[in-house]
C-alpha positions as CSV (number, residue, x, y, z in Angstrom):
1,X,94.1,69.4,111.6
2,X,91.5,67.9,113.7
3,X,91.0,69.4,117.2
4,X,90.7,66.9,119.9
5,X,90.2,68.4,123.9
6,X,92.6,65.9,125.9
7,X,91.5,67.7,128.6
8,X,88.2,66.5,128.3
9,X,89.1,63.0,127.5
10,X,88.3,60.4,130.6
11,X,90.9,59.5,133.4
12,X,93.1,56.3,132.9
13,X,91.8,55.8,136.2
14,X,88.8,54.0,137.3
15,X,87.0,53.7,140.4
16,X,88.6,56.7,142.2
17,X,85.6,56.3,144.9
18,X,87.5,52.9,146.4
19,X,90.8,54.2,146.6
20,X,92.2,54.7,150.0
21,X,94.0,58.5,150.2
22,X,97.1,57.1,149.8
23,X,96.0,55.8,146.5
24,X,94.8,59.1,145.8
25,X,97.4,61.1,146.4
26,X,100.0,58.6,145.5
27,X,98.1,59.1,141.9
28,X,97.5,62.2,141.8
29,X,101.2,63.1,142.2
30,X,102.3,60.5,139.8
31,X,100.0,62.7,137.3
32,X,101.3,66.0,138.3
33,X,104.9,64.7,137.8
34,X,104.2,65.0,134.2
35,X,103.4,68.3,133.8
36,X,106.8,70.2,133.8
37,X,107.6,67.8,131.1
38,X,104.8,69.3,129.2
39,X,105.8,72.8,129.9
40,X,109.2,71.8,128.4
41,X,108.2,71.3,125.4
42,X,106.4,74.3,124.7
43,X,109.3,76.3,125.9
44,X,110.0,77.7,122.4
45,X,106.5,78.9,122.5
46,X,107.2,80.4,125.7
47,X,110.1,82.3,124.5
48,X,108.6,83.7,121.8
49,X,105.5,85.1,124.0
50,X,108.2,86.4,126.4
51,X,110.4,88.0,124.1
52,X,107.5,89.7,122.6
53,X,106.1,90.8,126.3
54,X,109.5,92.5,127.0
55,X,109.4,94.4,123.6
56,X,106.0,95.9,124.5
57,X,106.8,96.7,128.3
58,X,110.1,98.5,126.6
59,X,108.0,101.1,124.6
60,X,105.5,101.7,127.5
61,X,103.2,99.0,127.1
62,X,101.1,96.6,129.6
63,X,100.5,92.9,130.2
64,X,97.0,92.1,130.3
65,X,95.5,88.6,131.1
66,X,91.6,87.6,130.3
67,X,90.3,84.2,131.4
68,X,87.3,82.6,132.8
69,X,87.1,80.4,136.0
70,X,90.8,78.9,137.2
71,X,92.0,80.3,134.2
72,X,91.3,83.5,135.0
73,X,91.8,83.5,138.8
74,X,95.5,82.3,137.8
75,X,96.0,85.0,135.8
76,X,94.7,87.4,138.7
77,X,97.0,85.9,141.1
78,X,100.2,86.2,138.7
79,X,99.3,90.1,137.7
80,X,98.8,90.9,141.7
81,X,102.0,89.2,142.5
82,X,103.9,91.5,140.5
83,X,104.0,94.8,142.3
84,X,104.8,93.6,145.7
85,X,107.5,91.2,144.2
86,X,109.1,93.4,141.6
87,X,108.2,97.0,142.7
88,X,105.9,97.1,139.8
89,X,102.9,100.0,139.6
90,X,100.1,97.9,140.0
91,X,98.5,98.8,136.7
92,X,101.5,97.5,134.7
93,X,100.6,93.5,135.0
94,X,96.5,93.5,134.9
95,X,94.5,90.3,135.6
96,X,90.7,90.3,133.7
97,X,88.5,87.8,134.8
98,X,85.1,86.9,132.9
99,X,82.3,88.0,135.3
100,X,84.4,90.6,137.0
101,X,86.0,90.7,140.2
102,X,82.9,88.6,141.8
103,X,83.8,85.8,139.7
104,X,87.0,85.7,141.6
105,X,85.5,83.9,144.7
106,X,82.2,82.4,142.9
107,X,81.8,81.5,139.7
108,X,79.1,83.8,137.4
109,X,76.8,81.9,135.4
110,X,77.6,82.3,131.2
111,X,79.9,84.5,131.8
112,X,82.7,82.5,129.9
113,X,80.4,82.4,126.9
114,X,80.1,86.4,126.2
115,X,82.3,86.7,123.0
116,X,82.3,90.4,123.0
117,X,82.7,91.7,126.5
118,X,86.3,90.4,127.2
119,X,87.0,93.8,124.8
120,X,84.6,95.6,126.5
121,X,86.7,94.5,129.7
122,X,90.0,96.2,127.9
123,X,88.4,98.9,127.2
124,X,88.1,99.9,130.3
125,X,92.0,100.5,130.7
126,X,92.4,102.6,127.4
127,X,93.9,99.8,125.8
128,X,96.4,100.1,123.1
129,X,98.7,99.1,120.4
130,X,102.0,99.1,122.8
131,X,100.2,96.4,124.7
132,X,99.9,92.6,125.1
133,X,96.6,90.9,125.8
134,X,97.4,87.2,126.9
135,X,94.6,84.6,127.1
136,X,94.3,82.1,129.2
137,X,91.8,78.9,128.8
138,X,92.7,75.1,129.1
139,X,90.5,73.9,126.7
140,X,91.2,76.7,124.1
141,X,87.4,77.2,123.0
142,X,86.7,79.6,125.8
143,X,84.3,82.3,124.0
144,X,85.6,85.4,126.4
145,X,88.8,84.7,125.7
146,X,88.7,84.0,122.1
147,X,86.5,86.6,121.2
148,X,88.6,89.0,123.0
149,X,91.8,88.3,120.9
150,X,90.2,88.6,117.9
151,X,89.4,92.1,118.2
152,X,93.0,92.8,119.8
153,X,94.3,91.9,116.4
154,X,92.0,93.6,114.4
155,X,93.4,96.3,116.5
156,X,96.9,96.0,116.2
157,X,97.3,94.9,119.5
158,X,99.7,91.5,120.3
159,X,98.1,88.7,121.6
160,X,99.4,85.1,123.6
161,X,97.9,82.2,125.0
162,X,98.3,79.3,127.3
163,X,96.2,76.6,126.7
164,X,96.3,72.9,127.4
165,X,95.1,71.1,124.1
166,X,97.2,71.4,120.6
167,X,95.6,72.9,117.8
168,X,93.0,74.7,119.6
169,X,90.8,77.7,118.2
170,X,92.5,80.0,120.4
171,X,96.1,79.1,119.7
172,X,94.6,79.9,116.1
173,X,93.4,83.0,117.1
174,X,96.8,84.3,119.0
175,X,100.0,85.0,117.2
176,X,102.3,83.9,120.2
177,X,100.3,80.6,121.2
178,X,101.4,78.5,124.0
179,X,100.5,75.2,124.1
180,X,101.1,72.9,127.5
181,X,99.5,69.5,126.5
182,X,99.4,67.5,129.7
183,X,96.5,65.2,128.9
184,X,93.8,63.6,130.7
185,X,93.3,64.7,134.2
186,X,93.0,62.7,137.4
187,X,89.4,63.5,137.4
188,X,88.1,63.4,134.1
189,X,87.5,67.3,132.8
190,X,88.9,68.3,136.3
191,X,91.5,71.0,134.6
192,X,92.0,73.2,137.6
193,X,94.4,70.3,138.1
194,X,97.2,69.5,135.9
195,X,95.8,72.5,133.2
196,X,95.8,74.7,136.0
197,X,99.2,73.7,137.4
198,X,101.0,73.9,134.1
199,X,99.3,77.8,133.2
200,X,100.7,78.6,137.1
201,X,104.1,77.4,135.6
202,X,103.7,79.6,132.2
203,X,102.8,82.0,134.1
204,X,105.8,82.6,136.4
205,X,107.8,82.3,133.6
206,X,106.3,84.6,131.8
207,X,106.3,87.3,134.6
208,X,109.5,86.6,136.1
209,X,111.3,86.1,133.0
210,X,109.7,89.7,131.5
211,X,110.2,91.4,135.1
212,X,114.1,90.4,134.6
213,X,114.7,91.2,131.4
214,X,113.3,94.7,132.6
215,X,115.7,95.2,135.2
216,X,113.6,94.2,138.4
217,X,116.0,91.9,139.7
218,X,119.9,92.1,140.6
219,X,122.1,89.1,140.7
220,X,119.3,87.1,142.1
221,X,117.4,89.7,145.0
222,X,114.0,91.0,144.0
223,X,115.6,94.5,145.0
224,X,112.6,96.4,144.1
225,X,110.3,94.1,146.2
226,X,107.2,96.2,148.5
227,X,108.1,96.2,152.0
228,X,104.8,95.8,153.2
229,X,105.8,93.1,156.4
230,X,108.1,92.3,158.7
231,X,109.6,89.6,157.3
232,X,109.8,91.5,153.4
233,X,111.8,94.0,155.8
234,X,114.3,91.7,157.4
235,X,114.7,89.9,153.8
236,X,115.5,93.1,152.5
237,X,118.0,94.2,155.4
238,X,119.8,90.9,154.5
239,X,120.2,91.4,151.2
240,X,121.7,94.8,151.6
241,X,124.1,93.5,154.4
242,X,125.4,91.1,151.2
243,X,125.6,93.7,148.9
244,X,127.3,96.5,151.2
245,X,129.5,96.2,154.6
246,X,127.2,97.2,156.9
247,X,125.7,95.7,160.1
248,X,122.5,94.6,160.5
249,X,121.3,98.2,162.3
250,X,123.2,100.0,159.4
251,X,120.9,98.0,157.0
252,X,117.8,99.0,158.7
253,X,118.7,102.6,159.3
254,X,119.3,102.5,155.1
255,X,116.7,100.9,154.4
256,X,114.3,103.2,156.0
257,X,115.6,106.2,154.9
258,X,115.9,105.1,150.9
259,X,112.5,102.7,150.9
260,X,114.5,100.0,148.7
261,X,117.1,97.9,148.8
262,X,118.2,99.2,145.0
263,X,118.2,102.5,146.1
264,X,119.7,101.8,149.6
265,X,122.6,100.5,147.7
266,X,122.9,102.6,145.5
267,X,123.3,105.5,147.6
268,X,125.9,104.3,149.9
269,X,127.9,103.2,147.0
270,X,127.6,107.2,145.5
């Protein structure tokens, strides 16, 4: 099958420089509309990498996301998300980033083009076989992230992707590939746009989904959630007032003493 970048291929729009901003963003929306159309179809892709993240968080194992540029800064964002949201440790959902944490805030020069040190990068946190190694790159010819995979599965370790073009060499290379076609962007190459929206969506999916399928959430409260603010504390005082017949104060008290809303809960209900 031939492999053609739509990511790469130029905007169906012309002269963006004489549009007024309500063109713009009156365009730029329209585009954007199409993206959770794109995710849509892909969703038996995304079920597959999801059920197979739940079956290695079950025997122990971690989530690990690699990625270069937007990729990889949306990967960071969705691993350090996770603890504060579901009560997580913090090394359970890991974000890698091609270049290191520098490259978070500035991009580092050919650092997307190292083959071999996106392993180097996991081996830093003793990784294993009860793991899953998830790469993220919307062209799908990333050399980090590619490379990086490759020697997951020569070690037994199970690997995903999101990408943004079909038939890419790294939906090749990983053995639960995602593939979120959405096609030219606004600005031709520009893929921190509709790319980069659509591997936010995967994303979320792939971390709530997993987190729930783990337990993390009951009924629909993120009971496990980190306190860390005033307002994580009155959300969580509200959701034990719904779960138990207590006032407000009550709530608080409980929640202070037992540090969660689960385990607030629970314990009145013993």
């Amino acid at each position: 099958m031939t492999f053609t970048k739509t990511t790469e291929q130029s905007s169906k729009y012309e002269h963006l420089e004489k549009m007024s901003v309500h063109e713009l963003l009156t365009n730029i929306n329209n585009e954007d509309k199409t993206v959770p159309n794109a995710v849509e179809k892909a969703l038996p892709q995304i079920e597959a990498l999801v059920a197979q993240t739940v079956a290695n968080l079950k025997l122990g194992g971690r989530i690990f996301y690699i990625g270069a540029g937007t990729s990889g800064r949306l990967g960071v964002v969705d691993a350090s998300e996770c603890p504060p949201t579901f009560g997580v440790p913090f090394d359970l959902v890991n974000g890698i980033i091609a270049g290191g944490d520098t490259a978070i805030r500035r991009a580092v020069e050919n650092a997307e083009d190292n083959a071999t040190q996106a392993w180097i990068d996991l081996q830093a946190y003793d990784i294993n076989s009860n793991d899953i190694v998830i790469g993220i790159a919307a062209s799908g010819t990333t050399p980090y992230v590619i490379g990086g995979l490759e020697t997951c599965n020569e070690n037994n370790i199970a690997t995903g992707c999101i990408t943004c073009n079909a038939g890419s060499p790294l939906a090749l290379t990983a053995k639960f590939p995602v593939e979120v076609v959405v096609g030219p962007e606004f600005v031709t190459g520009s893929s921190r746009m509709k790319a980069g929206t659509a591997q936010k969506l995967v994303l979320n999916m792939i971390s709530t989904a997993s987190m729930i399928q783990l337990g993390k959430v009951k009924g629909n409260k993120m009971v496990d959630m980190q306190l860390s603010n005033s307002k994580l504390v009155d959300r969580g005082v509200k959701m034990i007032m719904g779960e138990i017949p207590v006032s407000y104060e009550e709530a608080s008290e409980l929640l202070k003493k037992y540090g969660s809303v689960r385990n607030a809960v629970d314990n009145f209900n013993k």
